[in-house]
N, C-alpha and C positions, 0 to 999 in steps of 0.2 A: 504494500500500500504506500501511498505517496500523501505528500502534504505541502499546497500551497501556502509560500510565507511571505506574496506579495510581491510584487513587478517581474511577472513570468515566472518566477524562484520556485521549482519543486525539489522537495530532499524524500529520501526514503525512510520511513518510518520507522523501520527496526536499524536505523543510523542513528536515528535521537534519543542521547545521553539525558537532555534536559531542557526544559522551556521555563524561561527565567524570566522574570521582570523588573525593566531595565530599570525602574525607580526605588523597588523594593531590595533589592541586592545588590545597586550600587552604593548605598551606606557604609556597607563592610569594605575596608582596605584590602583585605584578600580577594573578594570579586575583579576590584577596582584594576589590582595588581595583573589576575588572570585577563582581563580585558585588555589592558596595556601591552600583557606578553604575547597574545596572539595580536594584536595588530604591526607589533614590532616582528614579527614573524610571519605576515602575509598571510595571516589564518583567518581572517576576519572578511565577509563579504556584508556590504551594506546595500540590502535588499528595497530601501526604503530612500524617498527625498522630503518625508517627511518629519516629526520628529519622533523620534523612536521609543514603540514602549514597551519592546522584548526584546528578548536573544536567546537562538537555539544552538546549540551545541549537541555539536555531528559527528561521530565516530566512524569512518567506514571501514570497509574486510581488511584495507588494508595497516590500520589502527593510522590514520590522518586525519586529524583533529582539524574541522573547519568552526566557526562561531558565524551562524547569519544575524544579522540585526536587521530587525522587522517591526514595521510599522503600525503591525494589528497586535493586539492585545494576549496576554499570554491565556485568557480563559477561551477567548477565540480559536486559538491553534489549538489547546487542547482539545476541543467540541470537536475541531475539525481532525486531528487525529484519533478520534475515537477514546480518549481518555478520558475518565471520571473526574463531573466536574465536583463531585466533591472530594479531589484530592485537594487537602490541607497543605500550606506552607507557613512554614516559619518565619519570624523576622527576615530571617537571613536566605529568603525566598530557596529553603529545601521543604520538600516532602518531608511530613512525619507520619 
């Protein structure tokens, strides 16, 4: 299954690590930092010209960590990936 994240952008489903929200887990310095380190590494694809209020992190077969940052909302990609919208997150935008 596949999952649109906005301007063309589909990723494969069983590729996504995590659908994060960009407001709520960018508080924490370690977010901050992991955000910083893939764009210093060309990991980052910005799916979005508007202003952004997720980020998904993509694992593929070949263990190649990309981060899209997208424009729709992280309880939107969840609905749209078939995930339960009552998964719970933490401050620090994890599942508990």
């Amino acid at each position: 299954m596949y999952l649109h994240l906005g301007q063309g952008t589909v990723v494969r489903t069983k590729d996504i690590v995590g659908i994060f929200d960009m407001d709520k887990t960018t508080i924490s310095r370690i977010s901050r930092q992991f955000l910083a380190d893939a764009q210093k590494g060309g990991r980052v694809v910005n799916v979005t010209g508007e202003l952004p209020k997720s980020y998904v992190v993509c694992v593929d077969k070949d263990k190649n960590e990309t981060v899209y940052i997208s424009q729709l909302s992280p309880s939107t990609l969840r609905r749209r990936a078939g995930l339960p919208d009552g998964l719970a997150e933490d401050a620090g935008g994890r599942a508990k």
